[in-house]
Backbone as JSON, one array per atom type, in Angstrom:
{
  "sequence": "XXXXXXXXXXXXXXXXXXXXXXXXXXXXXXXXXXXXXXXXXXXXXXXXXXXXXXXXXXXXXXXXXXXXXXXXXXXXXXXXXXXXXXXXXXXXXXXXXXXXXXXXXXX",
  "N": [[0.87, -15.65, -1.86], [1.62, -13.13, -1.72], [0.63, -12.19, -4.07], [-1.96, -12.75, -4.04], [-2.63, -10.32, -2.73], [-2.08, -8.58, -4.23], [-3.92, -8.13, -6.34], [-5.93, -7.75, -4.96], [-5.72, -5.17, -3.81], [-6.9, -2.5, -3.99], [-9.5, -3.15, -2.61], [-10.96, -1.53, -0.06], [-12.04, -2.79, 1.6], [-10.12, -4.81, 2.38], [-8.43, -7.15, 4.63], [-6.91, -8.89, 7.28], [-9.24, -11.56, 7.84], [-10.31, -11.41, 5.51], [-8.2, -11.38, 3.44], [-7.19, -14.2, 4.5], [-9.81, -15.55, 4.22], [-9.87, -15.27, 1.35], [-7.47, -16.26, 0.56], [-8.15, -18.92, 1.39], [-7.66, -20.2, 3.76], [-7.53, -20.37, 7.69], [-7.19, -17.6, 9.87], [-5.36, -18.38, 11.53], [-3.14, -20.16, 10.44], [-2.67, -18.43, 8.19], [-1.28, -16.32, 9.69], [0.75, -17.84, 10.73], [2.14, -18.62, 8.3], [2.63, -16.27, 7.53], [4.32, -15.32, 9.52], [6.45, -16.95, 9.61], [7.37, -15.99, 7.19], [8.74, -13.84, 8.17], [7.53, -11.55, 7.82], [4.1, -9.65, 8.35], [0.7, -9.85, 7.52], [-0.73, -7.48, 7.86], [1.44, -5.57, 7.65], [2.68, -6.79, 4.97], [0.18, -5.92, 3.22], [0.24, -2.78, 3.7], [2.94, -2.1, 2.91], [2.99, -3.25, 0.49], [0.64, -1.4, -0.43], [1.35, 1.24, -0.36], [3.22, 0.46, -2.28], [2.29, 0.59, -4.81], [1.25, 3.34, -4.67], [3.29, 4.6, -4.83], [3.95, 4.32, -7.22], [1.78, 5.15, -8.66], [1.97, 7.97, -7.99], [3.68, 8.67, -9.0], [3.3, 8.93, -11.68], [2.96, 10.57, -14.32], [0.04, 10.8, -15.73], [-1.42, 10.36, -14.09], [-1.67, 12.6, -12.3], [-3.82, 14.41, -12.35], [-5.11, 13.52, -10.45], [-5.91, 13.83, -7.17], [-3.68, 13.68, -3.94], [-5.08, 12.96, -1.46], [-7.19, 11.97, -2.82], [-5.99, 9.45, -4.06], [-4.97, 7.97, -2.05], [-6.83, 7.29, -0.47], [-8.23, 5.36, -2.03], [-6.53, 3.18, -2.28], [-7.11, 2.72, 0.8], [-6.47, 3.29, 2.32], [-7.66, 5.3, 5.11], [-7.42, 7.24, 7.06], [-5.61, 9.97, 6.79], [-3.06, 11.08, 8.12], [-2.19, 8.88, 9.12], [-1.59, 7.33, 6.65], [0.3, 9.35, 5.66], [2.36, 9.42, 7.64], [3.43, 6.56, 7.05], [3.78, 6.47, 4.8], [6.2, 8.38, 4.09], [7.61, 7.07, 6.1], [8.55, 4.86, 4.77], [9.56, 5.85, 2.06], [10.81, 7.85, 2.52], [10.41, 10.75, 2.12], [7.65, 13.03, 1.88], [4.76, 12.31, 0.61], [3.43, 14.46, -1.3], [6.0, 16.07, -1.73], [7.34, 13.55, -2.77], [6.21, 13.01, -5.28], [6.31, 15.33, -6.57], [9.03, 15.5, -6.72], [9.34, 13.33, -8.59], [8.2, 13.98, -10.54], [9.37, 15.55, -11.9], [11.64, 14.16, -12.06], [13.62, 13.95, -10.85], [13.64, 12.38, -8.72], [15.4, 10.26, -6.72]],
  "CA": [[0.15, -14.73, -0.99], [1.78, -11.56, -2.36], [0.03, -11.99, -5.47], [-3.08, -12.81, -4.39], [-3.01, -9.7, -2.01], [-1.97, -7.64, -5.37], [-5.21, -8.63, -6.92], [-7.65, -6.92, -4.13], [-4.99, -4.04, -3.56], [-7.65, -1.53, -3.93], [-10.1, -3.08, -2.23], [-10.24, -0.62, 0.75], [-11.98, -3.78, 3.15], [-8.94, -5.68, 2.63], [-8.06, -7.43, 6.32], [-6.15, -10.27, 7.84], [-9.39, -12.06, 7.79], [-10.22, -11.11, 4.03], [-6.83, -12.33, 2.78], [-7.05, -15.62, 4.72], [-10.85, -16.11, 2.96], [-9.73, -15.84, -0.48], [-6.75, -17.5, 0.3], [-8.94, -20.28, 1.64], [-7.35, -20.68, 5.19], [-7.56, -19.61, 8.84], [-6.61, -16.59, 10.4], [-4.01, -18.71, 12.51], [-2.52, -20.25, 9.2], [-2.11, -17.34, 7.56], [-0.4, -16.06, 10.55], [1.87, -18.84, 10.51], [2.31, -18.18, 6.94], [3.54, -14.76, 7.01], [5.58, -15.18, 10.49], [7.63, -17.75, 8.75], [8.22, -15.49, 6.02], [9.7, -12.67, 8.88], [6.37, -10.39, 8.0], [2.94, -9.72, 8.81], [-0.68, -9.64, 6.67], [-0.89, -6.0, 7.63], [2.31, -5.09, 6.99], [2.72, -7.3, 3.7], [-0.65, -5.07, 2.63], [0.37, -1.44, 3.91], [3.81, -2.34, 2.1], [2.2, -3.29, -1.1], [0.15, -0.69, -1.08], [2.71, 2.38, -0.6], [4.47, 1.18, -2.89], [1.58, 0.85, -5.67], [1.01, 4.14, -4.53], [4.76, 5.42, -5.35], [3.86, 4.18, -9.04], [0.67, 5.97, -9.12], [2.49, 9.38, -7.75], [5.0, 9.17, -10.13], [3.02, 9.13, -13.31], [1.66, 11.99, -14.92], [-0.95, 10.58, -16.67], [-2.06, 10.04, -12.6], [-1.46, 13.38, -11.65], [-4.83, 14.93, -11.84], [-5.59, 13.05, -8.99], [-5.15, 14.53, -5.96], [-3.06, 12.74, -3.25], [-5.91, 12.03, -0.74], [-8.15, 10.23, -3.7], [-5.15, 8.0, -4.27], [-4.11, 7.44, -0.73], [-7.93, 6.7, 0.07], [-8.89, 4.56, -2.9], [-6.11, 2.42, -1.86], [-7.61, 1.56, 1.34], [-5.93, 4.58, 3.82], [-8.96, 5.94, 5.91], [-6.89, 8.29, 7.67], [-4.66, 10.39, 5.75], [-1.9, 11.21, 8.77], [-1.68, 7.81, 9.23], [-0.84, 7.51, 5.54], [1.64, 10.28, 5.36], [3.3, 8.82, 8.48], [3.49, 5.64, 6.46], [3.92, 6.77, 3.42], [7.17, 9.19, 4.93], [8.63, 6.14, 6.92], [9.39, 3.96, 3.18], [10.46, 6.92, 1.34], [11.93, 9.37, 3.42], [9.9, 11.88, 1.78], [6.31, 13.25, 2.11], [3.54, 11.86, -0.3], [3.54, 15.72, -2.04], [7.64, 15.59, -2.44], [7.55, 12.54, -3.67], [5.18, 13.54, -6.62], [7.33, 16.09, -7.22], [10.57, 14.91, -7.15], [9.03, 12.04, -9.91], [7.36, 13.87, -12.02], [10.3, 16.32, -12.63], [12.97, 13.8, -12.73], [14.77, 14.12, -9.99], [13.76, 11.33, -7.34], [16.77, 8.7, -7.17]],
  "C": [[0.29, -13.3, -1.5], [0.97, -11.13, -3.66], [-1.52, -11.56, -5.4], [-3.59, -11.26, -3.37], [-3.1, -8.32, -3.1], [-3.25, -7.54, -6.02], [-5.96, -7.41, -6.09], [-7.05, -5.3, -3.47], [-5.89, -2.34, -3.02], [-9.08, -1.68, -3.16], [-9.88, -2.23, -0.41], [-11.26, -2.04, 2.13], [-10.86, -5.03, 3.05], [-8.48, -5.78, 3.94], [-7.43, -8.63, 6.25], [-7.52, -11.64, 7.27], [-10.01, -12.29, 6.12], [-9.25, -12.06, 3.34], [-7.25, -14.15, 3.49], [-8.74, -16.29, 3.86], [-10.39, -16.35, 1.62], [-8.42, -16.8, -0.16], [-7.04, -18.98, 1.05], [-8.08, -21.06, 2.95], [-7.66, -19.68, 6.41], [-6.7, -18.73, 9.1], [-5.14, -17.32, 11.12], [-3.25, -19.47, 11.39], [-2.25, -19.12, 8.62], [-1.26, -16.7, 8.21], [0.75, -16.88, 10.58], [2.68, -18.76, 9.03], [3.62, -17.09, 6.77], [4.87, -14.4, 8.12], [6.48, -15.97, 10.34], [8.39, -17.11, 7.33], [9.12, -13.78, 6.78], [8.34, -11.48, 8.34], [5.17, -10.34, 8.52], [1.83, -9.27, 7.49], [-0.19, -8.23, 6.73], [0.32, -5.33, 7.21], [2.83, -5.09, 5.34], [1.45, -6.15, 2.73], [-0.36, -3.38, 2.67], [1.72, -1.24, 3.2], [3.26, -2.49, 0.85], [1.76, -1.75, -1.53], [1.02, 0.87, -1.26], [3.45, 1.92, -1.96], [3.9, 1.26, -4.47], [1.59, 2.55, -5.53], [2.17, 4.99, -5.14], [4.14, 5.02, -7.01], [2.93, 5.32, -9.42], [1.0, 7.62, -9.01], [3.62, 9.55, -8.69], [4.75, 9.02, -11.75], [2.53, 9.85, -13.74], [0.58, 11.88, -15.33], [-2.14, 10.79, -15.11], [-2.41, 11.79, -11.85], [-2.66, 14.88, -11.85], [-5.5, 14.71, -10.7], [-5.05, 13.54, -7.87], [-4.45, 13.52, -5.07], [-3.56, 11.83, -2.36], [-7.12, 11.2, -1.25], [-7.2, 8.92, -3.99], [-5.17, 7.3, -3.05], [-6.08, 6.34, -0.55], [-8.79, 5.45, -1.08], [-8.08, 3.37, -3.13], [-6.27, 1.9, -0.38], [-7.42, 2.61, 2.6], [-6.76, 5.67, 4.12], [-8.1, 7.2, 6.59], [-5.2, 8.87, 6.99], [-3.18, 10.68, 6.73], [-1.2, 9.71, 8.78], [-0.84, 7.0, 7.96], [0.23, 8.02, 5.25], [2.75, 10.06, 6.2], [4.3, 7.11, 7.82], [4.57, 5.73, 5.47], [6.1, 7.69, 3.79], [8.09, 8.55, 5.38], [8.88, 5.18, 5.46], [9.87, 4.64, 2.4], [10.91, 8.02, 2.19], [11.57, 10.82, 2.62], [8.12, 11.94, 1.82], [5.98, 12.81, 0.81], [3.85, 13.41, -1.65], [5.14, 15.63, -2.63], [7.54, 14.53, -3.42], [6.8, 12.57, -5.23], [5.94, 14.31, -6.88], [8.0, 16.01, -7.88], [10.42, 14.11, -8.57], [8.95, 12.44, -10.72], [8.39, 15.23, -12.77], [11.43, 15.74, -12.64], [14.05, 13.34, -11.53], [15.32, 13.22, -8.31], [14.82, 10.23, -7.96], [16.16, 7.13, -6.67]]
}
């Protein structure tokens, strides 16, 4: 499942019922799925994608891009809701965290 959710990462209509299409079952299987593994679709995807996102903020080659073409071309329509996100897995803002990376100094 994690894999195949890696695959469409960027697609920004990625959903519960998305994932369970390609992965060729029902919404209530897939649910069963992921609450046996102690997570959830949306979480398993908003996890993923933060943390693609930490890669992409921490590479220079990336860092013409501004923060809200990344955030939004991974799938995050609303950018607070991102930075709230984004803030609660690293314990630092989206901007920090670019920082910190790209001079060295994030642990």
């Amino acid at each position: 499942l994690e894999k195949l959710v890696a695959e469409h990462l960027c697609d920004t209509n990625l959903s519960v019922e998305r994932v369970a299409r390609l992965a060729g079952m029902s919404r209530t299987s897939l649910y069963a799925v992921t609450s046996w593994a102690g997570t959830s679709v949306e979480k398993l995807i908003i996890d993923m994608r933060l943390e693609q996102i930490g890669h992409v903020l921490a590479d220079p080659a990336m860092s013409r891009f501004s923060i809200t073409e990344i955030a939004l071309n991974y799938g995050f329509r609303e950018l607070a809701h991102f930075s709230r996100r984004f803030h609660g897995k690293f314990s630092v803002s989206p901007r920090q965290y670019r920082l910190l990376s790209l001079s060295g100094t994030l642990d």
